[in-house]
DRENPA-3360 file (N, C-alpha, C; in nm, 2 decimals, always signed):
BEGIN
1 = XXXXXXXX = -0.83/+0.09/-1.25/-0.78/+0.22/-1.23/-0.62/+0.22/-1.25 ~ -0.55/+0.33/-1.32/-0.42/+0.33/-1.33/-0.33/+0.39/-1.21 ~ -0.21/+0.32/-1.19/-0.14/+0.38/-1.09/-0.12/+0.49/-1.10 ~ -0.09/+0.60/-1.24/-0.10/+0.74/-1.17/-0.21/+0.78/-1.16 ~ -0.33/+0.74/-1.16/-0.47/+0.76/-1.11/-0.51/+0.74/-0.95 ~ -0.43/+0.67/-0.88/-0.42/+0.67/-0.74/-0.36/+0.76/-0.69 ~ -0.25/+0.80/-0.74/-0.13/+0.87/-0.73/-0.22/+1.08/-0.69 ~ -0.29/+1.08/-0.75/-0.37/+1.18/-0.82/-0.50/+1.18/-0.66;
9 = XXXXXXXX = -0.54/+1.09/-0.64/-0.63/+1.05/-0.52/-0.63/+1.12/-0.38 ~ -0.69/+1.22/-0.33/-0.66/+1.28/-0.23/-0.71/+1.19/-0.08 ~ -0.62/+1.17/+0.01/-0.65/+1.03/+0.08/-0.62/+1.12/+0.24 ~ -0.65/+1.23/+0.20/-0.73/+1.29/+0.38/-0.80/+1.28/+0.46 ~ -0.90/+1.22/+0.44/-1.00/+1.20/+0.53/-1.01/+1.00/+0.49 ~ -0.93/+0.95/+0.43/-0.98/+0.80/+0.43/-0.92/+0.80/+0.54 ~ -1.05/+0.63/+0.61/-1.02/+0.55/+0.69/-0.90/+0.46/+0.69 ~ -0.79/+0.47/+0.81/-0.67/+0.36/+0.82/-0.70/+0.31/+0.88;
17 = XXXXXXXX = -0.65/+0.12/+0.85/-0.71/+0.03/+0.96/-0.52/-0.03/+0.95 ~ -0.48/-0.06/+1.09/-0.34/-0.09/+1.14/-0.32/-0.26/+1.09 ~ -0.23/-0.31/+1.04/-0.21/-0.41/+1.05/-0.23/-0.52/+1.14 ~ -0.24/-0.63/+1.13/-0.24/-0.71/+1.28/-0.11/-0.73/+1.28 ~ -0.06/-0.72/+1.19/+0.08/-0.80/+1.23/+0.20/-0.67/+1.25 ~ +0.13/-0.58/+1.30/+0.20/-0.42/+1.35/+0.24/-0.46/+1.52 ~ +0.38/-0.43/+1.53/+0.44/-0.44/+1.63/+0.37/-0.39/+1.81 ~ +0.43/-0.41/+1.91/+0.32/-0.35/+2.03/+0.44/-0.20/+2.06;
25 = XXXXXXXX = +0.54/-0.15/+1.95/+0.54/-0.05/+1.97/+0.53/+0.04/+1.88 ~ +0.41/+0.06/+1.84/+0.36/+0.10/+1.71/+0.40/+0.13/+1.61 ~ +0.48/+0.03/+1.56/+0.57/+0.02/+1.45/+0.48/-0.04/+1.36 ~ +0.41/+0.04/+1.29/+0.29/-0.04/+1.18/+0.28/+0.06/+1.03 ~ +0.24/-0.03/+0.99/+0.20/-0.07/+0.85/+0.01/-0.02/+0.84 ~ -0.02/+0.09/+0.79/-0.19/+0.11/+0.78/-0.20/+0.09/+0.62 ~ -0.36/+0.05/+0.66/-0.43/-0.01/+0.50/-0.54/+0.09/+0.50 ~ -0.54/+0.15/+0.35/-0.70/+0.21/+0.34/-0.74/+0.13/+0.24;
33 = XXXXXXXX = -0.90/+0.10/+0.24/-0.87/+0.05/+0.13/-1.00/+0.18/+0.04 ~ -0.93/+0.18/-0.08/-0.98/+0.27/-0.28/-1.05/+0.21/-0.28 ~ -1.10/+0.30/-0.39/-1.23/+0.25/-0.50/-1.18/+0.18/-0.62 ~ -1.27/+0.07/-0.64/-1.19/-0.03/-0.74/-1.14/-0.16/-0.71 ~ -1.13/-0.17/-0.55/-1.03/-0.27/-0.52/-0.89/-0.19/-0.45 ~ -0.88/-0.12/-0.48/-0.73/-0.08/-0.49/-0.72/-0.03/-0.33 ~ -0.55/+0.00/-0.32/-0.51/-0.03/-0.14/-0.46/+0.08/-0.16 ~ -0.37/+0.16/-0.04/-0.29/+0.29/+0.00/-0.25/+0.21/+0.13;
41 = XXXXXXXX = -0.07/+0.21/+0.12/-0.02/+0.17/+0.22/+0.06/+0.29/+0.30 ~ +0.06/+0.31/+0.43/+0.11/+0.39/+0.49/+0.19/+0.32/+0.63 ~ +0.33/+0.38/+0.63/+0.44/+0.35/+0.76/+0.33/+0.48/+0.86 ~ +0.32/+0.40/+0.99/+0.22/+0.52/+1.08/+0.37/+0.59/+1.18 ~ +0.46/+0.52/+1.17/+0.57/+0.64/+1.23/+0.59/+0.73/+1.13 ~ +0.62/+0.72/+1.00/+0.64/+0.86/+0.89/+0.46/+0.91/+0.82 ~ +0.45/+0.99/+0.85/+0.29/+1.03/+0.81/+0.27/+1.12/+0.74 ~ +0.44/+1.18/+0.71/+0.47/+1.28/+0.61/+0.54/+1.23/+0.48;
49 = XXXXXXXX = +0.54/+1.09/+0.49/+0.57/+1.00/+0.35/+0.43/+1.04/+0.26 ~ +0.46/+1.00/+0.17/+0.35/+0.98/+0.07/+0.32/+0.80/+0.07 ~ +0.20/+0.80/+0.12/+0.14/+0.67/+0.10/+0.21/+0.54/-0.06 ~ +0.20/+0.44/-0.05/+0.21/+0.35/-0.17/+0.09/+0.32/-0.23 ~ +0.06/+0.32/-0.33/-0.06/+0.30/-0.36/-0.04/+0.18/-0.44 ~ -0.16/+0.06/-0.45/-0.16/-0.05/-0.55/-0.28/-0.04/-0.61 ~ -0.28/-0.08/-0.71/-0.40/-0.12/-0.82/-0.45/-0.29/-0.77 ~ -0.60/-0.32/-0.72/-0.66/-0.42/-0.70/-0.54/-0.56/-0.73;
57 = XXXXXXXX = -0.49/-0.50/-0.91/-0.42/-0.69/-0.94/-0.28/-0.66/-0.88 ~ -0.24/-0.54/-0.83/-0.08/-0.53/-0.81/-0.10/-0.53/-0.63 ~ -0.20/-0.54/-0.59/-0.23/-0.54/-0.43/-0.27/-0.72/-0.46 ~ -0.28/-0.82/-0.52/-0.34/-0.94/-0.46/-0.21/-1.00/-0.48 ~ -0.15/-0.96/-0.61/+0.04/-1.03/-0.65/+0.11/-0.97/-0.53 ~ +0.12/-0.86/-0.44/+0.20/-0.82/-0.35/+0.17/-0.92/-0.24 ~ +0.02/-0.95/-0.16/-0.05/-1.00/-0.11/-0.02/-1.18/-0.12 ~ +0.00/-1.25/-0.21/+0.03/-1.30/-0.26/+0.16/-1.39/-0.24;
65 = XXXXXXXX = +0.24/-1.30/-0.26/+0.46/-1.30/-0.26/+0.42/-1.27/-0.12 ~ +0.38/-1.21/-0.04/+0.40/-1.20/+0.12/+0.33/-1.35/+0.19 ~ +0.24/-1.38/+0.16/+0.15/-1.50/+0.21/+0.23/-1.61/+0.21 ~ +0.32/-1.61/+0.04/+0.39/-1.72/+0.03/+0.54/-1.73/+0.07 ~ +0.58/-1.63/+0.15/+0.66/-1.58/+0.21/+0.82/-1.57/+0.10 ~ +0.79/-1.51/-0.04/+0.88/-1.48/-0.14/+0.94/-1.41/-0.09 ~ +1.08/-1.46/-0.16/+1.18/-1.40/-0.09/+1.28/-1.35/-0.21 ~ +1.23/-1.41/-0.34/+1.34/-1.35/-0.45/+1.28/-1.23/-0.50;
73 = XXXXXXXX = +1.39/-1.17/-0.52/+1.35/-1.02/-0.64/+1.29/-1.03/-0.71 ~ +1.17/-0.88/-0.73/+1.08/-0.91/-0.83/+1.12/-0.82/-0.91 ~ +1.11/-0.83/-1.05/+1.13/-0.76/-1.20/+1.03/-0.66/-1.22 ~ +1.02/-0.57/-1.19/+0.92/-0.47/-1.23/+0.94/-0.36/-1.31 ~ +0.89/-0.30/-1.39/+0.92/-0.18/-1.42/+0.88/-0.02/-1.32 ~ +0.94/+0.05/-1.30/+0.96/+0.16/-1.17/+0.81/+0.27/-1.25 ~ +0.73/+0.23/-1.13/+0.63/+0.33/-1.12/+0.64/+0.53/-1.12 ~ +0.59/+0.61/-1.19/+0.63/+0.75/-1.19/+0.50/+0.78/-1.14;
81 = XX = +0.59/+0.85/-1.06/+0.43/+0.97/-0.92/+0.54/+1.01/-0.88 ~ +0.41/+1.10/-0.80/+0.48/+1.29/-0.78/+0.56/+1.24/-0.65;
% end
């Protein structure tokens, strides 16, 4: 699935499940997980942001750099959504 195909994804009624590693003043990070593989990240204090969305291989590289606790900049080219 392409990232403006997520982008496009109406994500009102998906299920959010909270991070474990979400703060005990609910300073958290929610995960839904897409069809495909693919994730929607959402800040649960701003809920009038627009979610991030990844594609399955751009959610396991993110996944990935966090696990291995990367800390250099990464080179990307800048995603376009609404």
């Amino acid at each position: 699935m392409a990232t403006v195909d997520l982008y496009e994804m109406d994500l009102t009624h998906m299920s959010w499940r909270k991070s474990s590693y979400s703060m005990a003043n609910n300073d958290c990070v929610e995960v839904a997980h897409l069809s495909g593989g693919a994730v929607a990240l959402r800040d649960s204090m701003n809920l009038d942001l627009n979610p991030l969305r990844f594609t399955a291989a751009a959610w396991l590289a993110f996944r990935h750099d966090v696990e291995a606790n990367e800390t250099r900049p990464v080179k990307h080219r800048p995603l376009s959504h609404p």
